[in-house]
Structure formats: C-alpha cells, structure tokens
C-alpha positions as CSV (number, residue, x, y, z in Angstrom):
1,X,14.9,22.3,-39.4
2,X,17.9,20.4,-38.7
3,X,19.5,22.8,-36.8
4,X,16.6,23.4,-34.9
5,X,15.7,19.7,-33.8
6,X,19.8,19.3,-32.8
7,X,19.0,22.7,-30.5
8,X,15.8,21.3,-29.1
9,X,16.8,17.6,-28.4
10,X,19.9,18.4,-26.7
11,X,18.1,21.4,-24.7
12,X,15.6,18.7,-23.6
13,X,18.1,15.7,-22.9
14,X,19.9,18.0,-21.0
15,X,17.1,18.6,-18.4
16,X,15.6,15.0,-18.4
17,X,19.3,13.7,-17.6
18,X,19.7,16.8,-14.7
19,X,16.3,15.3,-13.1
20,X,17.3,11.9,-13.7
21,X,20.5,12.4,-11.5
22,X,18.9,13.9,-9.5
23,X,16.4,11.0,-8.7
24,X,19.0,8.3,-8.8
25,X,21.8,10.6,-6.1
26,X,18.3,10.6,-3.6
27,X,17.7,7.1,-3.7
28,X,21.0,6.0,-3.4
29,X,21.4,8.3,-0.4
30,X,18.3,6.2,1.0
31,X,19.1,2.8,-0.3
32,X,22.5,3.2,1.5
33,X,21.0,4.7,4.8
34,X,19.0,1.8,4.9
35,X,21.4,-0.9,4.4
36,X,23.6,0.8,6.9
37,X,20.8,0.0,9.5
38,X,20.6,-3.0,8.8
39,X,21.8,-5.6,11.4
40,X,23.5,-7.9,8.8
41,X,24.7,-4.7,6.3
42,X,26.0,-3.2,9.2
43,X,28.5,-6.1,10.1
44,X,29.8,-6.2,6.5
45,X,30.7,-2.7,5.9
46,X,30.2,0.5,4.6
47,X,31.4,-1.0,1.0
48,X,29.2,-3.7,1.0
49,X,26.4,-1.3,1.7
50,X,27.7,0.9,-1.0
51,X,28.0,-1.8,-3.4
52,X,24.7,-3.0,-3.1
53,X,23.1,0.5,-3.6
54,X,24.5,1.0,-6.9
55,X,23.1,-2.0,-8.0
56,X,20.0,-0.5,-7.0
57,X,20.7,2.4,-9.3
58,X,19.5,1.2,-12.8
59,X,16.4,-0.4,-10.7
60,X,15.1,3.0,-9.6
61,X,16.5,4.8,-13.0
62,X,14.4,2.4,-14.8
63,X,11.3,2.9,-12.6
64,X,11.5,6.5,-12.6
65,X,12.7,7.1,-16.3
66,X,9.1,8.2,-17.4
67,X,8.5,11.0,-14.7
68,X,12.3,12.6,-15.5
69,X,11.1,12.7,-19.1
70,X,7.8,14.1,-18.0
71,X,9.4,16.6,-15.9
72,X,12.2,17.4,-17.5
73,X,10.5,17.7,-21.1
74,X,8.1,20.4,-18.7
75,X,11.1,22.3,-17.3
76,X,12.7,22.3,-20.9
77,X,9.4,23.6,-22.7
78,X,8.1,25.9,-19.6
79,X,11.6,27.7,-19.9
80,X,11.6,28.4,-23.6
81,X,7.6,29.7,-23.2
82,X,8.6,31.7,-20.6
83,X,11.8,33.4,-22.4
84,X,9.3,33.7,-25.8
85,X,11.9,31.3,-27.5
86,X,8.6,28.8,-28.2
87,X,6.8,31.9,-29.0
88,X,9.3,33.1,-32.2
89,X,9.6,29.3,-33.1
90,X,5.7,29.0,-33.5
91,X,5.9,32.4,-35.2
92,X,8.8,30.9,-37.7
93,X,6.6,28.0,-39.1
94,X,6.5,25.3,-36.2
95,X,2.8,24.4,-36.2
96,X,1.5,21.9,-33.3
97,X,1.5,19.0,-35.6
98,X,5.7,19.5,-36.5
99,X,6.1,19.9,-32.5
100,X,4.1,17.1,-32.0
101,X,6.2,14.8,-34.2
102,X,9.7,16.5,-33.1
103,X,8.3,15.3,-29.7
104,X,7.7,12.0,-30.9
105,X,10.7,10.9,-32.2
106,X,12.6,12.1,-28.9
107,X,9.9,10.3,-26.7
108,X,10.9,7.2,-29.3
109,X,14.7,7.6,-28.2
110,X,14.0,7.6,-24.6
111,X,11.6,4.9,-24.9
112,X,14.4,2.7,-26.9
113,X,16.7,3.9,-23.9
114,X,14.5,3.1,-21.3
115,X,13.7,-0.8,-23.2
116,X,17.5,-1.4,-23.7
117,X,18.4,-0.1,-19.4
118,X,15.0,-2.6,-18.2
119,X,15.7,-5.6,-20.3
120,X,19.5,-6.2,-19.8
121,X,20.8,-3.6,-17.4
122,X,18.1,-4.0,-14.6
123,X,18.0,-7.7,-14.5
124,X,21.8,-8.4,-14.6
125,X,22.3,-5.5,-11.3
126,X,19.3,-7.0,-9.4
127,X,20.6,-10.5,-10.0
128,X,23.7,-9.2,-8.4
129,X,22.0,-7.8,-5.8
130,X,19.9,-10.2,-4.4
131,X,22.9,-12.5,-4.7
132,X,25.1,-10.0,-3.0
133,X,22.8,-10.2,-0.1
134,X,22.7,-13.6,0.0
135,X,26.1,-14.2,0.8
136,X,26.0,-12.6,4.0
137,X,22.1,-13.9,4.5
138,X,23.0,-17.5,3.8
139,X,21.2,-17.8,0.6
140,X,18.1,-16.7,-1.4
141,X,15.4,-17.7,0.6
142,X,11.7,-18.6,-0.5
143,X,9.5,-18.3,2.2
144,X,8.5,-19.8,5.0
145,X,6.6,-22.4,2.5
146,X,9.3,-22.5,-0.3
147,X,9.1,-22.2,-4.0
148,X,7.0,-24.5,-5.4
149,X,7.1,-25.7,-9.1
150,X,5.2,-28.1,-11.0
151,X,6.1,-30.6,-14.0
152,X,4.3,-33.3,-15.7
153,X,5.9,-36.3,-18.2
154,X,5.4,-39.4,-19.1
155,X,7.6,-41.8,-17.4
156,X,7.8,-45.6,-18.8
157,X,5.6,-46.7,-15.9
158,X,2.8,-43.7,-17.0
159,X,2.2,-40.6,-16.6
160,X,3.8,-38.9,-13.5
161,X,3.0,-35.3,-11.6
162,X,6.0,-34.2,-10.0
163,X,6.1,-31.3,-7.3
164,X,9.4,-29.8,-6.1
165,X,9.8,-27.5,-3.4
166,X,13.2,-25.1,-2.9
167,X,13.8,-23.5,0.2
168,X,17.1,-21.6,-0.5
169,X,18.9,-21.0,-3.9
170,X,22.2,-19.6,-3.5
171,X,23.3,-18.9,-7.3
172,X,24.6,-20.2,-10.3
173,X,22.1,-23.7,-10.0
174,X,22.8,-24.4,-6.1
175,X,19.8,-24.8,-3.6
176,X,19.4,-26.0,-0.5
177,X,16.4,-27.6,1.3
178,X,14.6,-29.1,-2.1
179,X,11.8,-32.0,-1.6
180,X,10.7,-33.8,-4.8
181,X,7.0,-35.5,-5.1
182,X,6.3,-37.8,-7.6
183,X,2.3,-38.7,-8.4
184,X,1.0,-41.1,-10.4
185,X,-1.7,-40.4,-13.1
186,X,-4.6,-41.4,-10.1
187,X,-3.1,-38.7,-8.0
188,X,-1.5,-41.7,-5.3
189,X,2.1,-40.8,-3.8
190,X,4.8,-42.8,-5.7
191,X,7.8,-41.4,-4.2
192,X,9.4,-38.4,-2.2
193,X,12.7,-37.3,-2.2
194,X,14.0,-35.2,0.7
195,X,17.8,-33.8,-0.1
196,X,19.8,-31.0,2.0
197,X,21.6,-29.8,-1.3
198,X,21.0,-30.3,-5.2
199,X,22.4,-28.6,-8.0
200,X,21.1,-28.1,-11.3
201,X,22.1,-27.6,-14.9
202,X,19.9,-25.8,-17.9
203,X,19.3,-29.2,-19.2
204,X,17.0,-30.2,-16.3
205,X,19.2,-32.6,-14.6
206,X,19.3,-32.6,-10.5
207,X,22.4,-33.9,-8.7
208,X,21.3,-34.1,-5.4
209,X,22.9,-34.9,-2.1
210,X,22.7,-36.2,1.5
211,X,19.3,-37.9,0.3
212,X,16.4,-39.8,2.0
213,X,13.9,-41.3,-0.9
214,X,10.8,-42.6,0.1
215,X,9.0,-45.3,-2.0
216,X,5.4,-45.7,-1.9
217,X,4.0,-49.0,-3.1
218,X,1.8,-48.9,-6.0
219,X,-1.7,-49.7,-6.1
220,X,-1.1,-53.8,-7.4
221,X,1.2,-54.5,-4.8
222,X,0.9,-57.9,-2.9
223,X,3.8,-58.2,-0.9
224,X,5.3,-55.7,2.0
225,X,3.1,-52.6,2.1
226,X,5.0,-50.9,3.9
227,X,7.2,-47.6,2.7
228,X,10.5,-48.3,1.5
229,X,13.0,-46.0,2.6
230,X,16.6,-45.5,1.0
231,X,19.2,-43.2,2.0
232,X,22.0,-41.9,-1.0
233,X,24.5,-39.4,-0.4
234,X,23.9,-38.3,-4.1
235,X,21.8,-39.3,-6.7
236,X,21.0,-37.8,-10.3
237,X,17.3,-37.1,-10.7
238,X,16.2,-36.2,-14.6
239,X,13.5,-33.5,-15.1
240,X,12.8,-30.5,-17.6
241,X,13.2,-27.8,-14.9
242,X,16.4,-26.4,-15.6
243,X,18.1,-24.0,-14.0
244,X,16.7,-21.0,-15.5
245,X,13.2,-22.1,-14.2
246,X,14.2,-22.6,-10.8
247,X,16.0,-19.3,-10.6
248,X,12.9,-17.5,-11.7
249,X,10.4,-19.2,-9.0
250,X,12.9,-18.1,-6.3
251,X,14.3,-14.9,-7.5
252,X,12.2,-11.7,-7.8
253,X,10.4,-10.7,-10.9
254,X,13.3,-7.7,-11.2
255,X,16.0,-10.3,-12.1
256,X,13.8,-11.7,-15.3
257,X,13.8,-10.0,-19.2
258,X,10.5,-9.6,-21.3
259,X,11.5,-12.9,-22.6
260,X,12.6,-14.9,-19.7
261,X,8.9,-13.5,-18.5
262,X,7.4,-14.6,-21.4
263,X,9.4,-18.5,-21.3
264,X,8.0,-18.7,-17.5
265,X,4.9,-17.5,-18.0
266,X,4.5,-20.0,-20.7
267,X,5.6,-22.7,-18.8
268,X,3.4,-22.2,-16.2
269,X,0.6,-21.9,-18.3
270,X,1.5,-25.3,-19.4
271,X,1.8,-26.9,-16.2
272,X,-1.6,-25.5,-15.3
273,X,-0.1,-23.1,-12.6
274,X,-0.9,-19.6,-11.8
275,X,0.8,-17.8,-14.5
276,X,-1.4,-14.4,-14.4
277,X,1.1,-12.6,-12.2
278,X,3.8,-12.8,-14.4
279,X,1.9,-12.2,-17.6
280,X,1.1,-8.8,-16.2
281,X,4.7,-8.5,-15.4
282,X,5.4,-9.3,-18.8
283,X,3.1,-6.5,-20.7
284,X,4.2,-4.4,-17.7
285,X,7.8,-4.8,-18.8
286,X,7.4,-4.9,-22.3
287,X,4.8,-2.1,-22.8
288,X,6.7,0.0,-20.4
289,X,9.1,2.1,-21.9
290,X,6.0,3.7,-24.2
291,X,5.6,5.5,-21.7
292,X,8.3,7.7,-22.1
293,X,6.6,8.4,-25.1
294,X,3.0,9.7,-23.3
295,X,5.0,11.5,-20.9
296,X,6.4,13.7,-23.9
297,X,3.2,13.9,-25.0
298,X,2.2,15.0,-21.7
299,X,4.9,17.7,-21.3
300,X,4.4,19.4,-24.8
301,X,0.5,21.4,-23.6
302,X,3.1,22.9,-20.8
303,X,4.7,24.8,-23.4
304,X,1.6,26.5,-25.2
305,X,0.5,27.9,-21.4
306,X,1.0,31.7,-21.2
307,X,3.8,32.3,-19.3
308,X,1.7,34.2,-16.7
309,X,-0.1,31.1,-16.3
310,X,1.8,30.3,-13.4
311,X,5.8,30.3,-12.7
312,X,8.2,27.5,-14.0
313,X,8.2,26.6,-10.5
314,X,5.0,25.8,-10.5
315,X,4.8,24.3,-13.8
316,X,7.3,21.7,-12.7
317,X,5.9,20.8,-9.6
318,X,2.2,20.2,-11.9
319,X,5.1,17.9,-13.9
320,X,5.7,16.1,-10.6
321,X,2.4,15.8,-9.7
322,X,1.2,14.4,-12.9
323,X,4.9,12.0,-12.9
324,X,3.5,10.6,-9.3
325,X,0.2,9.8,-10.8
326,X,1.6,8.1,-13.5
327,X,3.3,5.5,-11.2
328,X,0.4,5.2,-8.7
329,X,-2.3,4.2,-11.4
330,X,0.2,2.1,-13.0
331,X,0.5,0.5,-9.7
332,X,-2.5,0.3,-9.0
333,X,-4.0,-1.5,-11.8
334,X,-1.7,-4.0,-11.6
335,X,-2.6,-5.1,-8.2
336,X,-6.5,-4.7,-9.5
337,X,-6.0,-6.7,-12.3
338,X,-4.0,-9.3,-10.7
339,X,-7.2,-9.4,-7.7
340,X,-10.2,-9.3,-10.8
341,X,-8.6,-11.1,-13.2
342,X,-8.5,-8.6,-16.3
343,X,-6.9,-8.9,-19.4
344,X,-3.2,-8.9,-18.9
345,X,-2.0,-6.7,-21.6
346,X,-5.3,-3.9,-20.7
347,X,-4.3,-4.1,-17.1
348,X,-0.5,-3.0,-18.4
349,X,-1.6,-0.5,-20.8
350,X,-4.5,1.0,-19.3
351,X,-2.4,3.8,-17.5
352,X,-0.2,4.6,-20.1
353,X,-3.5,4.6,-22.7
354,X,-5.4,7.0,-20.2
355,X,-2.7,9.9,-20.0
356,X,-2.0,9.6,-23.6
357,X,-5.7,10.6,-24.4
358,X,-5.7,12.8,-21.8
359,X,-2.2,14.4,-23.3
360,X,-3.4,14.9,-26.8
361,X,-6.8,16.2,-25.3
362,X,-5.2,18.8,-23.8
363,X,-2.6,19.9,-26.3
364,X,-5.8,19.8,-28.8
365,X,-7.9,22.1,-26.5
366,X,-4.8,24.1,-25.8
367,X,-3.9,24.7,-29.8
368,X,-7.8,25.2,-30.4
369,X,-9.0,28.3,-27.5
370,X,-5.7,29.1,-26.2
C-alpha cells in the first residue's frame, strides 16, 4: 500500500506542478506585456517590468492552485484509466472508499500548500509590488476621495469621534495628504488638522508635518467665536490607528493574511464601519485552500469513465471547464453576497460546498451503474 500511494502521489504531483507552470509561464508572459505598455513601466525598463511580474507570480499561482489540482489530478487519473493501470489497481483490492481517502490526504497536502503560498507568500510579493509601483507612480494612492478611517476615545474633555483621511501612502508608515477631524460627543467640529506629510508608528502615534490646525470653539464659548487657526511645521498627534491599520485601508486586500483580515475586520466592526467586505475576504482566504481538496474530489469520477468515454484530450479540457467554473461561482458569490448582505462565511463556502456534493454525487453514481 505504501508503495502504491508513493507511485500515485508523485504520478499526480507531477502533473498538477506541469499545469501549474504552465499557468504561472502564461501569465507572466501577459503581466509583463502589459507593464511593457504601460506609459510609466515603459520608462523604467524592461527589468522593472520583469521584476514586478514575478511578484505577480505567487498571486496568480495562488489563485489558480485549485484548477491545476483539478486538472492535473484529471490528466493523472484519465491517463492510468486509459492505459488499464486504474483498471488492475481496482482489480488488486483498491475499492472506491481506499481511492477516495488516498485522494484525500493528497487534496489535504495541497490544501496545506496552497494555505502556507496565500498567507505569507502572496501578501509579502504583492506588498512588494504595489510598492514597487509606487516608486515610479509617486506613492500608493487612494482614490480620488482618499482612505477614510474612523476612531472613537475618550479624551479628558469627553468623548471624541475622530475621522482621518489619507491620500497617498508610500511605505513603511509614510503618507502624504492626511486630514484629521475631531468631533465631539454632539457631533459639533472641534478641530481639523490639514498636514502634507505624517508618519506613523504601530503604536498609533502621528508625527505630522507642514501643518494647518483648525480650532473650532466649543459650544460654551463667550468670547471670540471665530476659528482659530495655527500653523506647525510638525506636531505629534496620539491615536490607536497604527500603522498596520492604515496600511490596510490604503493597500489592496492582496497584501493582508487571514489574520491581519480578521484584526481589520474587527476593528472596523468596532468603529461601526463597513466591515462586510473584508469579512468575506476573510472566509474567502481562510476557507480557500479546501478547495484543493473538492477539486480532488472532483477529479477522482474522471478515472472510473471508460476509456472510450471520450479521449484524454477531451477529459482534460471537461477538467478545464469544470476549473473555470470553479472560479466564476466563487467570484460571483462574493460580489452577491457583498450586494445582499448574506452570511459571510456561506457566501465563502457556498462554491466550494456545491462542487463537493456534486463530486461525491458523481463518483457515487459512477461506482454504483458504471
């Protein structure tokens, strides 16, 4: 049995890491095309270009991981049914259940595989690359509005609502553009800060510069009503949005872990924002690599087909087919459950829940009349 699992696992890691270069070669062929065009890639080089593309790599491998186990599970398992090899093994005492579990431990490794290369690898490289791009693009930018994060505390005064807006990050806790409004507990402007550069640090502390601070009078003033306006060229402004906060409400939702997800979700949540987006992100991301696991699941019916039941050719582009699917529903749910308001974690796993019944339907109906 050992001897047998060794000859099957490697047969099918072997084809699901052919497909998988294969993917990966294409993309970075168009990825590189593309920056080529590009006005502002175009002045920085060839290497830049190149550069930037492989940090697209684990991106795209990580997005395409469970159709090159789907189809190359399928190309591994059509071959050996269509050579009899599946045939003797069934004949020697592999029953559907044993191929089912062989099946599930490899779907297990590439699901482990696929976790590990989207939680550490993919955010690290697209981190790179958006800062990569924003050296020669001046910066991250937000938007035409800007990134826009919320806090609440309780000053000694009372409570205070505080809304910042950051229109360019540039890396490593440096932003440029950033307005700061402080509310009071009524809702009544208190103060406004307008800087051209701040930095940050994890522990929530600003340092901005070239500032203009506006001073509202409060509601028991008697004197001057007018607004009191200072000018600093720096000044230290104390808050709980740290770096890693800000970072994640400018860059994309590629340069984030399941946990940094999960931390700005939270946050979020707390400070009564829109956090849905990123919760689905987060089941999305963590629920993910399972389906690696339905995909194997997927491939194994493929091998109890006849072989005149169609070509291996034709096998593997059904594999395709059924890979492309797979990413379209997954897709699309997202963007349904984001616009209706579902469940989070049954807008992530809907997809992934869907092909696995239809998988072990299949390969049930397949062992039963075929």
């Amino acid at each position: 049995m050992r001897t047998l699992r060794r000859w099957l696992y490697r047969d099918i890691a072997g084809s699901v890491a052919f497909v998988a270069l294969a993917f990966v070669a294409l993309f970075f062929f168009i990825d590189f095309v593309e920056e080529l065009s590009d006005r502002r890639s175009r002045s920085a080089g060839p290497a830049r270009a190149a550069a930037y593309s492989l940090l697209q790599v684990p991106g795209h491998l990580y997005e395409l991981a469970p159709i090159a186990v789907l189809i190359g599970t399928i190309y591994a398992l059509a071959r050996l049914a269509q050579s009899s090899e599946f045939t003797i093994l069934r004949t020697g005492g592999l029953g559907p259940g044993r191929a089912l579990g062989l099946l599930v431990t490899l779907g297990l490794g590439f699901a482990a595989l696929t976790f590990v290369l989207g939680d550490y690898v993919v955010p690290a490289s697209e981190r790179e690359a958006v800062l990569l791009k924003a050296r020669s693009a001046g910066g991250v930018s937000a938007g035409r509005t800007g990134a826009w994060l919320k806090e609440r505390r309780d000053d000694p005064g009372g409570a205070v609502s505080v809304a910042v807006n950051v229109g360019v990050a540039h890396g490593a806790g440096a932003l440029q553009s950033v307005e700061i409004f402080e509310f009071e507990a009524s809702g009544a402007l208190r103060r406004r800060l307008l800087a051209s550069r701040a930095n940050v640090n994890d522990s929530g502390l600003w340092q901005l510069q070239e500032v203009q601070e506006q001073l509202w009078p409060g509601p028991a003033s008697t004197g001057d009503s007018r607004v009191e306006t200072k000018r600093h060229e720096q000044l230290a402004w104390a808050s709980s949005l740290g770096a890693g906060v800000v970072e994640a409400a400018v860059l994309p939702l590629q340069t984030m872990s399941t946990l940094e997800l999960w931390r700005y979700s939270s946050h979020l949540d707390r400070q009564a924002q829109a956090s849905r987006r990123h919760e689905i992100q987060f089941w999305k991301r963590a629920l993910y690599p399972l389906a690696c696991l339905v995909m194997v699941g997927l491939a194994l019916p493929f091998a109890y087909l006849r072989a005149r039941a169609g070509g291996l050719s034709l096998k593997v582009f059904g594999g395709i087919m059924l890979g492309i699917s797979f990413v379209l529903a997954n897709n699309l749910t997202g963007h349904l459950g984001l616009l209706r308001g579902w469940t989070p974690w049954v807008t992530a796993s809907a997809p992934s829940l869907l092909y696995l019944a239809l998988s072990l339907g299949a390969f049930a109906w397949l062992v039963r009349y075929r």
